[in-house]
Z-matrix of the N, CA and C atoms (Angstrom, degrees):
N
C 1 1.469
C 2 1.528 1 108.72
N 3 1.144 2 123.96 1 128.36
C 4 1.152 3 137.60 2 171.17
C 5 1.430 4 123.83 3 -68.47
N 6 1.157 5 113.87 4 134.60
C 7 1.757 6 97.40 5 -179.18
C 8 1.887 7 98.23 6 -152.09
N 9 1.471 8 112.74 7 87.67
C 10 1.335 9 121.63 8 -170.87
C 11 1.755 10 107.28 9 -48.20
N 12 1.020 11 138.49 10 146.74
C 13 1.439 12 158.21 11 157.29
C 14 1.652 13 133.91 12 -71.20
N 15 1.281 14 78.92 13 -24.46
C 16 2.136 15 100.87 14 160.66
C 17 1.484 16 122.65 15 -92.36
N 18 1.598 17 116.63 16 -2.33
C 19 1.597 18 126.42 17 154.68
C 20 1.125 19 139.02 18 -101.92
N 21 1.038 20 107.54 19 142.72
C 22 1.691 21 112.27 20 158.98
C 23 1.554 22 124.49 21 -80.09
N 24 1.370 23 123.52 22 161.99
C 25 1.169 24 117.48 23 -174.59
C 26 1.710 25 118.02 24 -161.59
N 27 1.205 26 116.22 25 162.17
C 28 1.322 27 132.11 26 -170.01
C 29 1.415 28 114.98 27 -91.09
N 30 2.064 29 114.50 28 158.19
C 31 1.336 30 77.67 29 170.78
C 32 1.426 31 109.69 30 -119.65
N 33 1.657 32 121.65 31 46.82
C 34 1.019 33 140.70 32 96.24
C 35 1.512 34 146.17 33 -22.44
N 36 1.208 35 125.02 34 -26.57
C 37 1.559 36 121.25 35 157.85
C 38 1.652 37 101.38 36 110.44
N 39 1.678 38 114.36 37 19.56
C 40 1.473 39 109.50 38 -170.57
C 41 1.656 40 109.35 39 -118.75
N 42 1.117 41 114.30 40 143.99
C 43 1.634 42 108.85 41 175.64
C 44 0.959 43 115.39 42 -115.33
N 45 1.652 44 120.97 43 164.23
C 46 1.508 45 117.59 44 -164.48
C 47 1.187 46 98.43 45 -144.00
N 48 1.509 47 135.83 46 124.89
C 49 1.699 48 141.01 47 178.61
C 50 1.459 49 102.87 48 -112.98
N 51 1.421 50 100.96 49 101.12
C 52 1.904 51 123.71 50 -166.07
C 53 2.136 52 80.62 51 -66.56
N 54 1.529 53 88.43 52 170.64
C 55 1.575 54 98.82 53 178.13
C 56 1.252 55 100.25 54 163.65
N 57 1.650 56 108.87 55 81.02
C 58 0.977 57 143.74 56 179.73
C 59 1.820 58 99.93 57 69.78
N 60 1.796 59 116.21 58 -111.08
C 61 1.366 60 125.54 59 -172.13
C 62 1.932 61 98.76 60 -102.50
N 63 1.469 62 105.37 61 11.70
C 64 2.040 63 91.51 62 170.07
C 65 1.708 64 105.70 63 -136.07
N 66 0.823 65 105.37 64 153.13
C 67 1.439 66 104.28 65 -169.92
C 68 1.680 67 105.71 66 -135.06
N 69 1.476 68 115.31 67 152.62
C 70 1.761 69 121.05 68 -155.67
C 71 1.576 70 91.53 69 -118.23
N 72 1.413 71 115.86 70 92.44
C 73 1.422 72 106.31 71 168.85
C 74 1.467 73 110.02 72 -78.09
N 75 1.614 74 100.13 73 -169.08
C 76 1.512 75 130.95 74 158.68
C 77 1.797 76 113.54 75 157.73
N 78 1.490 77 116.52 76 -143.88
C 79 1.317 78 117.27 77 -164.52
C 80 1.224 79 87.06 78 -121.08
N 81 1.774 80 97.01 79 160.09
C 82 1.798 81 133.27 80 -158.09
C 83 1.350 82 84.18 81 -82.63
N 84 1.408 83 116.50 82 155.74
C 85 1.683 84 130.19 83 161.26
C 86 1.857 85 89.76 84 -43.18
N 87 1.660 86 104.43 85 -68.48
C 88 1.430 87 111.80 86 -156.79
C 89 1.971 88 92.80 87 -53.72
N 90 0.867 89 130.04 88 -24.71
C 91 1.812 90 112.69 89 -173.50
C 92 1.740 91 105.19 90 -77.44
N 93 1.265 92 110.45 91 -33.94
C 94 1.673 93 118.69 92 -174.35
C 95 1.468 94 114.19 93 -77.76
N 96 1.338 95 97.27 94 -11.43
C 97 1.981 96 114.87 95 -162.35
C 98 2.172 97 92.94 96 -92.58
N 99 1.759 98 79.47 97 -42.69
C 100 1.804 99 77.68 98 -177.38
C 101 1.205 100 104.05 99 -76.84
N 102 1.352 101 119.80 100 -59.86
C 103 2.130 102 114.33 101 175.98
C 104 1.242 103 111.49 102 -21.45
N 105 1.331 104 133.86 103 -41.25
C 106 1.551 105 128.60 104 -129.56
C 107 1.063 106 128.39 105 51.58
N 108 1.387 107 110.83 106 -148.46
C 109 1.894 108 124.49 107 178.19
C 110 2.016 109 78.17 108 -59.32
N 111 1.693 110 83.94 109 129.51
C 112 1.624 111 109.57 110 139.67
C 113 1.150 112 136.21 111 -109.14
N 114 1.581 113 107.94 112 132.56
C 115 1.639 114 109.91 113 -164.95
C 116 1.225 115 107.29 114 -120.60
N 117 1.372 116 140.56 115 -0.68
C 118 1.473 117 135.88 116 154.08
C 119 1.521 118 120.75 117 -164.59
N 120 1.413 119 114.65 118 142.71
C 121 1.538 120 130.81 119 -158.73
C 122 1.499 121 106.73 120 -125.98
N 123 1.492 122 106.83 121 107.49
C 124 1.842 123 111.73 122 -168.10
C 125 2.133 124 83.00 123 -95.53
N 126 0.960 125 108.34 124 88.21
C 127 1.620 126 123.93 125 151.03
C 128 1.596 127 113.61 126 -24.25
N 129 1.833 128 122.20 127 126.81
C 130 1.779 129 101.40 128 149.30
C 131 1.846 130 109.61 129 -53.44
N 132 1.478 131 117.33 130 -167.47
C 133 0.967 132 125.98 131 179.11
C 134 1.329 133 104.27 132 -118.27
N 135 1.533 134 132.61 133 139.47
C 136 1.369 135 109.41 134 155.43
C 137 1.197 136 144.23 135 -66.17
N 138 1.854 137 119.37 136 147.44
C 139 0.806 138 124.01 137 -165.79
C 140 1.751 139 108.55 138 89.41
N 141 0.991 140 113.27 139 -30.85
C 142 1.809 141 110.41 140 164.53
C 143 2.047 142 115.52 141 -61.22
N 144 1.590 143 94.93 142 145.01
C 145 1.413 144 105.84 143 -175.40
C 146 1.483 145 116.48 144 -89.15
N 147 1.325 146 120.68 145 136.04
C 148 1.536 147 119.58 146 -170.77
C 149 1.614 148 112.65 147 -132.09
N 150 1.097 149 104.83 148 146.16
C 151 1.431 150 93.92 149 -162.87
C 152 1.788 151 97.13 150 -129.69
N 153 1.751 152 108.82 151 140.58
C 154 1.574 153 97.13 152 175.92
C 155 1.099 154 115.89 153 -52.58
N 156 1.586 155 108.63 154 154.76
C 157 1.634 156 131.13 155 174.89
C 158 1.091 157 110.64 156 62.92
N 159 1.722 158 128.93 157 13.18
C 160 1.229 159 111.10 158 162.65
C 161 1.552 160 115.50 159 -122.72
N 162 1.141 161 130.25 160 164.20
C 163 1.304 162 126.41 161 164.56
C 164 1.408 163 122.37 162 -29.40
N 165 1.873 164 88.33 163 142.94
C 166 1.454 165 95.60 164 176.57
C 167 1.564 166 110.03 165 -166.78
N 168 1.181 167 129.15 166 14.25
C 169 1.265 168 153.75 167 153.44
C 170 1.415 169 124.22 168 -168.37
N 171 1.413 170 125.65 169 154.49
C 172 1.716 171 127.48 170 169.11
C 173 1.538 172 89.22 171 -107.60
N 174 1.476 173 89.14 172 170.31
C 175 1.547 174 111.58 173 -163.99
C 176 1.463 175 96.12 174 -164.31
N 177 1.868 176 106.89 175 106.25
C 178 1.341 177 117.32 176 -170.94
C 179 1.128 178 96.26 177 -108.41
N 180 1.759 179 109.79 178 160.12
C 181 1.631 180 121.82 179 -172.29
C 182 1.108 181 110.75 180 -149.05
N 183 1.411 182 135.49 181 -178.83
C 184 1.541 183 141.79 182 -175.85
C 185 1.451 184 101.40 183 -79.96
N 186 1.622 185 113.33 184 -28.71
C 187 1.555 186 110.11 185 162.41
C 188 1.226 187 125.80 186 -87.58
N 189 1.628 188 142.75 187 -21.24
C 190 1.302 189 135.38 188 -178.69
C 191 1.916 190 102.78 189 161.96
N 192 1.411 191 106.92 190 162.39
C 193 1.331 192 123.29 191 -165.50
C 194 1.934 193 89.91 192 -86.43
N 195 1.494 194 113.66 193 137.60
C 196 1.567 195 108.31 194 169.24
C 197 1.669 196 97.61 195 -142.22
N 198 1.404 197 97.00 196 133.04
C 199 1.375 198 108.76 197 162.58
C 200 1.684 199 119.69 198 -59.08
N 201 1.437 200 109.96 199 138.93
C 202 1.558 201 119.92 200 -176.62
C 203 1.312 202 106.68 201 -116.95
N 204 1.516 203 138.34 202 130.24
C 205 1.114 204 134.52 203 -164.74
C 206 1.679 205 120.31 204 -139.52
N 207 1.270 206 111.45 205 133.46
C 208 0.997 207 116.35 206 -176.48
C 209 1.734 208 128.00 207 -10.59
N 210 1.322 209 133.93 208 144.64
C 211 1.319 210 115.01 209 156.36
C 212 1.593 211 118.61 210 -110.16
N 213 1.681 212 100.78 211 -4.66
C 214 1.621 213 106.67 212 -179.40
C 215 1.468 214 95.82 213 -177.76
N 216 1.879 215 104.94 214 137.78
C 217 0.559 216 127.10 215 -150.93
C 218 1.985 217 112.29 216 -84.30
N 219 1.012 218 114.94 217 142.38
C 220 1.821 219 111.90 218 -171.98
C 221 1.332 220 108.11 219 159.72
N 222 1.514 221 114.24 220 -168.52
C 223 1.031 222 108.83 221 175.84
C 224 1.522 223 119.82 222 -125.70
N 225 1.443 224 109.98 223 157.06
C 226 1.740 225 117.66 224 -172.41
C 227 0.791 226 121.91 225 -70.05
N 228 1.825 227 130.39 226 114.70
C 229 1.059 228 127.05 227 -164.88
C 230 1.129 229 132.84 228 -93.25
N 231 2.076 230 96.50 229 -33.91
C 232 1.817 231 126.34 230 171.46
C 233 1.372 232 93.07 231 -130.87
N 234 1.089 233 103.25 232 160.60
C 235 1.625 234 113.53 233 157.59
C 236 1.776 235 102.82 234 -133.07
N 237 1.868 236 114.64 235 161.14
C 238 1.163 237 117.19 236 -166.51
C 239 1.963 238 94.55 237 -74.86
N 240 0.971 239 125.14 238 86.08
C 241 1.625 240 108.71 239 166.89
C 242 1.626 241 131.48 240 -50.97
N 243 0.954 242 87.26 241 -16.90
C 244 1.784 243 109.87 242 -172.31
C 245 2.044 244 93.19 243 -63.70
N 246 1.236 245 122.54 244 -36.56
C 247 1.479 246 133.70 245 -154.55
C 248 1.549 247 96.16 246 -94.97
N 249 1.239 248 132.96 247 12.65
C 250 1.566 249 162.31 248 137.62
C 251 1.142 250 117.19 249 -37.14
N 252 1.186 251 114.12 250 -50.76
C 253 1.565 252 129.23 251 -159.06
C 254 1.609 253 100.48 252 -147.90
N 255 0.986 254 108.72 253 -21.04
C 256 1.708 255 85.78 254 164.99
C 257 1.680 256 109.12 255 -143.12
N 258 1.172 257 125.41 256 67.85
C 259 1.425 258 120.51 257 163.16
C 260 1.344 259 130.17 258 -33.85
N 261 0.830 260 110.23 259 -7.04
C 262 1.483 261 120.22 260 -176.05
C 263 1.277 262 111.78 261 -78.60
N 264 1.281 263 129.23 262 -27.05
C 265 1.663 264 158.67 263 164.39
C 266 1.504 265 91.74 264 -32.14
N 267 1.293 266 129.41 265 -37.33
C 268 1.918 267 120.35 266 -152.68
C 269 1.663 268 79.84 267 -96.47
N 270 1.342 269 114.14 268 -48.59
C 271 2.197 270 105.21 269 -169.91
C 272 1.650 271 97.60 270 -68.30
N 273 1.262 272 138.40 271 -17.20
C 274 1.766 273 131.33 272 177.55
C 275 1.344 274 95.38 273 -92.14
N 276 1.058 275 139.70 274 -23.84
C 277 1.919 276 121.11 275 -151.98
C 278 1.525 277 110.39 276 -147.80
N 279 1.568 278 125.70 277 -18.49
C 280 1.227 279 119.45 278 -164.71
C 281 1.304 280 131.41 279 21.62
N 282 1.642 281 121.79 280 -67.09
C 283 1.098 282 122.96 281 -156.54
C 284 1.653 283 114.30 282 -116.88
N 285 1.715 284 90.65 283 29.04
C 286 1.581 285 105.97 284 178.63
C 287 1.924 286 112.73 285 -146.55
N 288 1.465 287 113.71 286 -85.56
C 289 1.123 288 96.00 287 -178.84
C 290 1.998 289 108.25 288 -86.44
N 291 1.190 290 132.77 289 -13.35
C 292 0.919 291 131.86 290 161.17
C 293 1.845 292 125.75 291 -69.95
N 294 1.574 293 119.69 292 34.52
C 295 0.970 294 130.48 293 -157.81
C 296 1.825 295 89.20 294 -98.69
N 297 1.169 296 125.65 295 143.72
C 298 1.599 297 138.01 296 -161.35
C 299 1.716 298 93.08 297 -83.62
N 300 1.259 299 108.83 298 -68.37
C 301 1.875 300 115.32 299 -145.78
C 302 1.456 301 105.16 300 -167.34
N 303 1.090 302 106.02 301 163.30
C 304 1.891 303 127.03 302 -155.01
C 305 1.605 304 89.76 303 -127.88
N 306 1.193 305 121.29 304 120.07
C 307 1.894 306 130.41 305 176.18
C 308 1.674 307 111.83 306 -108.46
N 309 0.526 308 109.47 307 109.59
C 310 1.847 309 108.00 308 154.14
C 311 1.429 310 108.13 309 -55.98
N 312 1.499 311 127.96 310 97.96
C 313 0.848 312 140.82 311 175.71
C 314 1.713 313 118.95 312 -47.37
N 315 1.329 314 136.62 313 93.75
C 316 1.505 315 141.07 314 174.85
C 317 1.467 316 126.91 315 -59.04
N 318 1.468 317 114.69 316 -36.88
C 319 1.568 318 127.15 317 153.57
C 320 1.520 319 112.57 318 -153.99
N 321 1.599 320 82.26 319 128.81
C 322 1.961 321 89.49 320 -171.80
C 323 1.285 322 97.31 321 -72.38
N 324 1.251 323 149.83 322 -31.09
C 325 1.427 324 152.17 323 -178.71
C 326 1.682 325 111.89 324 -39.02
N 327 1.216 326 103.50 325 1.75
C 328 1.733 327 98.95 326 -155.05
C 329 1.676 328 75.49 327 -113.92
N 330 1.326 329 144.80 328 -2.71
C 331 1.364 330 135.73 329 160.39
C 332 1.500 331 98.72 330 -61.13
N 333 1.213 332 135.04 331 -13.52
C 334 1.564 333 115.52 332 -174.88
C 335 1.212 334 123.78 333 -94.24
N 336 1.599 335 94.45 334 -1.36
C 337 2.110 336 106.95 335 168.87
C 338 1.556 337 112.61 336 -99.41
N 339 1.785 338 103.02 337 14.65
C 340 1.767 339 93.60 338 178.40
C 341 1.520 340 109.24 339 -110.39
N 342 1.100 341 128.76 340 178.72
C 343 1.552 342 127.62 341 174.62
C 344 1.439 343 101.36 342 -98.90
N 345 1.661 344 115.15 343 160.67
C 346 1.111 345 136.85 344 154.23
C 347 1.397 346 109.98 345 -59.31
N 348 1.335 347 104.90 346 176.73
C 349 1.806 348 103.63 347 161.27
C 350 1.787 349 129.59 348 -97.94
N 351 1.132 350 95.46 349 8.31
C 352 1.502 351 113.05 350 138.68
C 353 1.387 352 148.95 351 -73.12
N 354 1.574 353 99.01 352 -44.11
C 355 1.267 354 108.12 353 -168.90
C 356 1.906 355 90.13 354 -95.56
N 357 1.531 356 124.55 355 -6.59
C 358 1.233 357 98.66 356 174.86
C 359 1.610 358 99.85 357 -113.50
N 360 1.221 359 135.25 358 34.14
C 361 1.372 360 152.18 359 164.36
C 362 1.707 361 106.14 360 -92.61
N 363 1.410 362 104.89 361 -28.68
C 364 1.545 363 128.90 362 178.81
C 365 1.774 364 106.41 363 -70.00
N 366 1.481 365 90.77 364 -58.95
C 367 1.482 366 111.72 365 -166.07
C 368 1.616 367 114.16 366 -60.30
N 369 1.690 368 117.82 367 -41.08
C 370 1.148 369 153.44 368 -179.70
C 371 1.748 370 94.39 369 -52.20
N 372 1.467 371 104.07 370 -72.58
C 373 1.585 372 101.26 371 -152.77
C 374 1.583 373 87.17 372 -80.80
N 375 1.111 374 145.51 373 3.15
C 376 1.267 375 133.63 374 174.13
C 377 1.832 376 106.47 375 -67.21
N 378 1.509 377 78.03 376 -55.94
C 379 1.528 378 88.14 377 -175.11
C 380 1.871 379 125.81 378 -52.64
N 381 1.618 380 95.24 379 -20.91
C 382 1.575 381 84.76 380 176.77
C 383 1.910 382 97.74 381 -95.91
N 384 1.140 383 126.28 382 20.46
C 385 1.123 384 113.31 383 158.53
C 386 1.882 385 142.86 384 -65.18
């Protein structure tokens, strides 16, 4: 399982690649690894407002529908369209071409409620305890 060192993350299963005031979420290797095969991705819209810890896309699978939730709060600027027609993009790439949506970051302060990739490498193996 992969767990990049240039993100932040939820403990929800979502990552966030800051860049400057917008940031490129989506889901952890470990959230796409538990889904399985994914077979459809309900996108925010652009220009819609999102707020941390709450919803902001579902992400259905051969095992079950899971809510995806914000990691900072703003508004959507792109979303991945490509994950339209081939969902499958988030189980090959996660933390590249399977990336969800692009935010205009609303308060950077809200990076201080996410983990490093340590402390959610921590969080991870706890959880299969």
């Amino acid at each position: 399982m992969t767990i990049p060192e240039n993100l932040l993350y939820t403990k929800d299963h979502e990552w966030a690649r800051l860049d400057g005031d917008k940031v490129t979420m989506g889901i952890t290797d470990f959230a796409q690894g538990s889904l399985g095969d994914i077979t459809f991705i309900d996108l925010p819209k652009p220009g819609a407002k999102v707020e941390q810890s709450k919803w902001c896309a579902t992400v259905e699978s051969v095992k079950a529908a899971s809510d995806v939730y914000a990691p900072f709060s703003g508004e959507v600027l792109k979303v991945n369209t490509q994950l339209t027609g081939h969902p499958e993009l988030v189980n090959k790439s996660a933390y590249d071409a399977g990336w969800f949506a692009v935010v205009k970051i609303s308060d950077l302060e809200e990076k201080n409620k996410l983990m490093n990739s340590t402390q959610y490498k921590e969080y991870i193996q706890g959880l299969s305890k």
